[in-house]
PAPA-621133 format. One line per 10 residues: for each residue x negated, y negated, z of N, C-alpha, C, O. Coordinates in nm, 4 decimals, decimal comma. Example, Ala and Ser with C-alpha at 12.3 -4.5 7.8 and 13.67 -1.06 7.14 Angstrom:
BEGIN
-1,3190/0,5690/0,7800/-1,2300/0,4500/0,7800/-1,3200/0,3300/0,7800/-1,4236/0,3319/0,8465; -1,2850/0,2250/0,7080/-1,3670/0,1060/0,7140/-1,2900/-0,0030/0,7870/-1,3409/-0,1138/0,8039
END
This chain:
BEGIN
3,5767/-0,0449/1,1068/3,5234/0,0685/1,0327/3,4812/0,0179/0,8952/3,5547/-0,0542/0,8277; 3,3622/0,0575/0,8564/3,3144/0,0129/0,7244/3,3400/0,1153/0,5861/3,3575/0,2367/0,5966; 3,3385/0,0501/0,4725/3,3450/0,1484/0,4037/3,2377/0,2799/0,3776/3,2601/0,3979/0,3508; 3,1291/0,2145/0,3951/2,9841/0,3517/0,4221/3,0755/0,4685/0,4914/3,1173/0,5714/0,4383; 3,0978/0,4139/0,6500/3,1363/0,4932/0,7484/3,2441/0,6115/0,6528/3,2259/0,7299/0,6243; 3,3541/0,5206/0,6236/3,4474/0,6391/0,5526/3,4316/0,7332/0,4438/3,5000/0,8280/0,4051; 3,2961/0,6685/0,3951/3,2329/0,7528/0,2625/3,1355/0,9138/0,3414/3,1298/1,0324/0,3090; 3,0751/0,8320/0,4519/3,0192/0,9506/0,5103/3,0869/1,0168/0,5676/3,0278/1,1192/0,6018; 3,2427/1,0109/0,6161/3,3370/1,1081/0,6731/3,3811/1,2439/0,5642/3,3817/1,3669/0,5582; 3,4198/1,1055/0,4777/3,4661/1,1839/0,3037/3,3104/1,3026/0,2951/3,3440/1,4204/0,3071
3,1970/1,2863/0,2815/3,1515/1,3451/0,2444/3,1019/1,4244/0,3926/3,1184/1,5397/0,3528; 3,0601/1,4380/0,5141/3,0952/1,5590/0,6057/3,1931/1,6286/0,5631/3,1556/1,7451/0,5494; 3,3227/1,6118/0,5297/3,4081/1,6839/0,5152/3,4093/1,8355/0,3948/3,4429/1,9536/0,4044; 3,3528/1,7478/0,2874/3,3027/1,7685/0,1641/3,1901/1,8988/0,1660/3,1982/2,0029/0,1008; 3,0836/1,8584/0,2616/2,9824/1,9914/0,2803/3,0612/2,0862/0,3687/3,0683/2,2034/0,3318; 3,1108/2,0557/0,4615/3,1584/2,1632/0,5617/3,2519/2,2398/0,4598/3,2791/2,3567/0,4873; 3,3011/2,1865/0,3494/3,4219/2,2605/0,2922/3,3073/2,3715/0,2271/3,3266/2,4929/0,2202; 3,1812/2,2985/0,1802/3,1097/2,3909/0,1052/3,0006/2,4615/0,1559/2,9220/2,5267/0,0872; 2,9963/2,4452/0,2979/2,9141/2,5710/0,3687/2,7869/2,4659/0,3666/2,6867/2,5329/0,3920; 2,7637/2,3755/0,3533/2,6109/2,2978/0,3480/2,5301/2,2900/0,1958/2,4357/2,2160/0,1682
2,6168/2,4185/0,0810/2,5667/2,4691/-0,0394/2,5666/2,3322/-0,0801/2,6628/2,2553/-0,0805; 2,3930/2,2989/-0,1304/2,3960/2,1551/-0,2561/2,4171/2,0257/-0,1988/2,4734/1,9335/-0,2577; 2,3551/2,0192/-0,0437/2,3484/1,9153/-0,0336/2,1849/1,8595/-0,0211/2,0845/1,9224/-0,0548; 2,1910/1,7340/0,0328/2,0311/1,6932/0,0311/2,0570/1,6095/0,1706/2,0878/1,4910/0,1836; 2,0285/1,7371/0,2966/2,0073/1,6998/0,4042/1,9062/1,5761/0,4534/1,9091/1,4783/0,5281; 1,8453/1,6219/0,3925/1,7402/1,4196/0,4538/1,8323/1,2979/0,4301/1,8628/1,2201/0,5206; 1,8763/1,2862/0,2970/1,9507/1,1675/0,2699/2,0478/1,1485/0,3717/2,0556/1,0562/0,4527; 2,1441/1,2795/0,3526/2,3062/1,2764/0,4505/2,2173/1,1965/0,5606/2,2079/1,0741/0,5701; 2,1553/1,2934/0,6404/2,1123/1,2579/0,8002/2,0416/1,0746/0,8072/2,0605/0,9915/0,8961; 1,9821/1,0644/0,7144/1,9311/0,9126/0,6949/2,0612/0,8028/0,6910/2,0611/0,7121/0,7742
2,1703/0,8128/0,5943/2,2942/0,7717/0,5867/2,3677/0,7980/0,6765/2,4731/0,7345/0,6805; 2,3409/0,9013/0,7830/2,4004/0,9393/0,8954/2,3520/0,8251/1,0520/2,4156/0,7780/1,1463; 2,2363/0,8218/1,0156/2,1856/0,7191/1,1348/2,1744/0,5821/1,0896/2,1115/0,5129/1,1696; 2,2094/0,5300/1,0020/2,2196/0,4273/0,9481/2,3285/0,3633/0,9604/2,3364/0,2410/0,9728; 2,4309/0,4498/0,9578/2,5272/0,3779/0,9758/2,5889/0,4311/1,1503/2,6654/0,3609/1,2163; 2,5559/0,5127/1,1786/2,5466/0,4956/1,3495/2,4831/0,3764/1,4330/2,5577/0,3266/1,5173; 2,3788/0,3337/1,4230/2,3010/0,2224/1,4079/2,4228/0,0823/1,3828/2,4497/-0,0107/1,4589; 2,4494/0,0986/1,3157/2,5255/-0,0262/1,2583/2,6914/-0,0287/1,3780/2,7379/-0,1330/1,4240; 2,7328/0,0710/1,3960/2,8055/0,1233/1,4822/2,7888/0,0543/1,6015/2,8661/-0,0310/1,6449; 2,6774/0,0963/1,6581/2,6590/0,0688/1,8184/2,6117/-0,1052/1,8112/2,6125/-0,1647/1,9190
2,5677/-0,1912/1,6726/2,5897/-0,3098/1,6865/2,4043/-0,2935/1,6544/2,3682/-0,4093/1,6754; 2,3075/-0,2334/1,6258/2,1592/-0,2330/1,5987/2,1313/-0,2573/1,4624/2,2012/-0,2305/1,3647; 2,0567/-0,2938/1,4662/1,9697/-0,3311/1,2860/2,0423/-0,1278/1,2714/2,0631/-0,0303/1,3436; 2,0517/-0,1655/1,1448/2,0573/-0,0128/1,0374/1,9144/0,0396/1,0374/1,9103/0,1622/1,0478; 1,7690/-0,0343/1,0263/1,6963/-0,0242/1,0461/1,5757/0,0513/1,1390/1,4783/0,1234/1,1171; 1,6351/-0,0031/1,2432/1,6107/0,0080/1,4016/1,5006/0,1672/1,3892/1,5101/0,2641/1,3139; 1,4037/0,1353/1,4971/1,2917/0,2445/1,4814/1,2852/0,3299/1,6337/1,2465/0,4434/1,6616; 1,3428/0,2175/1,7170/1,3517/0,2258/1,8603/1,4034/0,3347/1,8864/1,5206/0,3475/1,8509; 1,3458/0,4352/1,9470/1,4211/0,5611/1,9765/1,5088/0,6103/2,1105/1,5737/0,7120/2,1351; 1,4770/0,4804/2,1894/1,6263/0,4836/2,3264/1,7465/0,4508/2,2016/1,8236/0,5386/2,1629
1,7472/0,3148/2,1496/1,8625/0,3083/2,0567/1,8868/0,3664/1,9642/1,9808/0,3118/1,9065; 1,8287/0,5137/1,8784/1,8379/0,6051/1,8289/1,9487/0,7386/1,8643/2,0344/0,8136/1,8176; 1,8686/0,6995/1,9888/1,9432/0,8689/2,0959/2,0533/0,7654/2,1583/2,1396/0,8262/2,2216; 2,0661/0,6632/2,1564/2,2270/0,6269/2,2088/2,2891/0,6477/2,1162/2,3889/0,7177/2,1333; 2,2590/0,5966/1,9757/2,3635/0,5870/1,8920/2,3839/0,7348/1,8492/2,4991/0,7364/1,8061; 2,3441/0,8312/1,8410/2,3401/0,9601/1,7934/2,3566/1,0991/1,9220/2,3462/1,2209/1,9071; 2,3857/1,0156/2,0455/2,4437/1,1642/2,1126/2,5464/1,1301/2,1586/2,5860/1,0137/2,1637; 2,6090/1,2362/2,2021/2,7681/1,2512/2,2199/2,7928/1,3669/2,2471/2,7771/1,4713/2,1838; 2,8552/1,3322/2,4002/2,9110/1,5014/2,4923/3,0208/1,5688/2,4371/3,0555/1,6739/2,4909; 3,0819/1,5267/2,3387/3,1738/1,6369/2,2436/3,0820/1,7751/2,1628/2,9811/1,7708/2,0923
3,1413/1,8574/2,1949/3,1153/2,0080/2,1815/3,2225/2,0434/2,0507/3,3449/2,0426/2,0636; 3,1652/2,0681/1,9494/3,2669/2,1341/1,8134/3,2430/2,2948/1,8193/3,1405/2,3587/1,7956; 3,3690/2,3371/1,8578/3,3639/2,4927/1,8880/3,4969/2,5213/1,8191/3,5837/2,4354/1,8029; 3,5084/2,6717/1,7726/3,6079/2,7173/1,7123/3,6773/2,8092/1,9040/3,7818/2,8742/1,9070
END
């Protein structure tokens, strides 16, 4: 686990506490696949969109 990774946990946590109020969704989501990317072992880079949609889906369902 990298430190990015735990910074972007810290901060999911952070908006959900605040309803989404004041964030800057492009960045999060950019920092979000960037370091997914890096995750599955791909350039951070990576443009390829099979290795996009691997690294970014997942059959977990977040339901109350």
């Amino acid at each position: 686990m990298t430190e990015e990774y735990n910074q972007l946990l810290r901060s999911a946590y952070k908006i959900a506490e605040r309803k989404g109020q004041g964030t800057n969704w492009d960045t999060f989501k950019d920092c979000l696949l960037e370091e997914l990317l890096i995750q599955v072992g791909a350039p951070a880079e990576s443009k390829d969109e099979q290795i996009i949609l691997d690294a970014t889906t997942t059959e977990r369902i977040y339901k109350k």
